[in-house]
Steps between C-alpha positions, in 0.01 A plus 500: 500500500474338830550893681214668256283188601585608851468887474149462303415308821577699730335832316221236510447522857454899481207437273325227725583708805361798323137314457533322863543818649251749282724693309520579125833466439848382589567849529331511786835279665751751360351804694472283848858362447615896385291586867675233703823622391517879458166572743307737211174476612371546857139430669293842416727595194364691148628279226451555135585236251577559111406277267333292776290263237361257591551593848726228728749728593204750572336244734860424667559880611130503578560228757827710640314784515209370688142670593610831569734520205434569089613413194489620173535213204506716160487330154452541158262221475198427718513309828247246628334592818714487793325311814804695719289822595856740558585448119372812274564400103603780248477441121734650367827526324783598618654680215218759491533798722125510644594159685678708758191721540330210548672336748514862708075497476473140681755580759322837595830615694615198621857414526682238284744295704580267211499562129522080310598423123390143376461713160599313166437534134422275226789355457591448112783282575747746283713573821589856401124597474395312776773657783400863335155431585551313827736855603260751422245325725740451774593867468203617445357340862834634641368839386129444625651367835705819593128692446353268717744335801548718820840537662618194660277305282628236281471342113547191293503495130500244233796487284711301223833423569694711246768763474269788528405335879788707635362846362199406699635423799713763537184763468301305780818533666447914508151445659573176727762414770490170426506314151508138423440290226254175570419193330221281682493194511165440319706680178502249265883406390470533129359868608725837494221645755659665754385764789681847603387492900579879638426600882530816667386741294670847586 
């Protein structure tokens, strides 16, 4: 009892750091820990987020990215207004085919250097359903990121833990010199949530 006290805590402090600091989310935290560590996003960098709602982890890579850089935050469901004038908001879902067009019309021949997943599905709580759902979204971006990220760029998809993980992997690993699995710290322990990080695109 005593360590789920402690870890609700803790998570706690991602959500009053979120509002300190002006982001939406925790998730904001799990893309500038994922930065710190595997160096994704760089000052000047394209980035286009899936399933950015409601938009911390959107205003995190907008702060990597800086002036001269852009990013992309597409979701199904409408944002609020972003003060952060480099974020451009998509709504869209994923699943369709037009989102790719979409995406292609704002960035007007600009390159993507990073392709983010912080897609998830209503979860039903029925395992099964909810990892089938959770995979097809995770491939799915996996599939909209090899459209979009140039050659050396990078990606980092949301994911379940589960046996089909390793199918995954082992296609990013066919695109991407360098594959790892990631769990931030802002994850919250009962959570499954994991991210696939891959660099180098060839």
């Amino acid at each position: 009892m005593v360590r789920n006290w402690a870890g609700e805590a803790y998570r706690d402090i991602f959500r009053r750091r979120a509002k300190i600091e002006g982001f939406r989310s925790r998730a904001a935290y799990k893309l500038l820990e994922a930065n710190k560590r595997f160096r994704l996003i760089m000052e000047g960098d394209v980035v286009v987020e899936l399933g950015a709602w409601p938009g911390g982890m959107a205003q995190a890579a907008s702060r990597l990215v800086g002036e001269t850089g852009l990013v992309i935050a597409v979701d199904i469901r409408k944002f609020k207004v972003f003060s952060e004038s480099n974020i451009i908001t998509i709504q869209s879902d994923i699943l369709e085919e037009d989102t790719i067009q979409k995406i292609l019309q704002v960035l007007n021949g600009k390159q993507v250097d990073v392709v983010i997943s912080d897609a998830s599905p209503k979860f039903t709580g029925i395992r099964d359903v909810d990892i089938a759902r959770q995979i097809e979204l995770t491939e799915k971006s996996y599939h909209i990121s090899l459209k979009l990220v140039k050659r050396g760029g990078s990606i980092m998809l949301k994911a379940l833990e589960c046996r089909e993980l390793q199918l995954l992997e082992e296609q990013i690993r066919s695109s991407f010199s360098y594959v790892k699995r990631f769990i931030p710290s802002a994850t919250r322990k009962t959570s499954s949530e994991i991210y696939l990080v891959g660099l180098k695109r060839y």
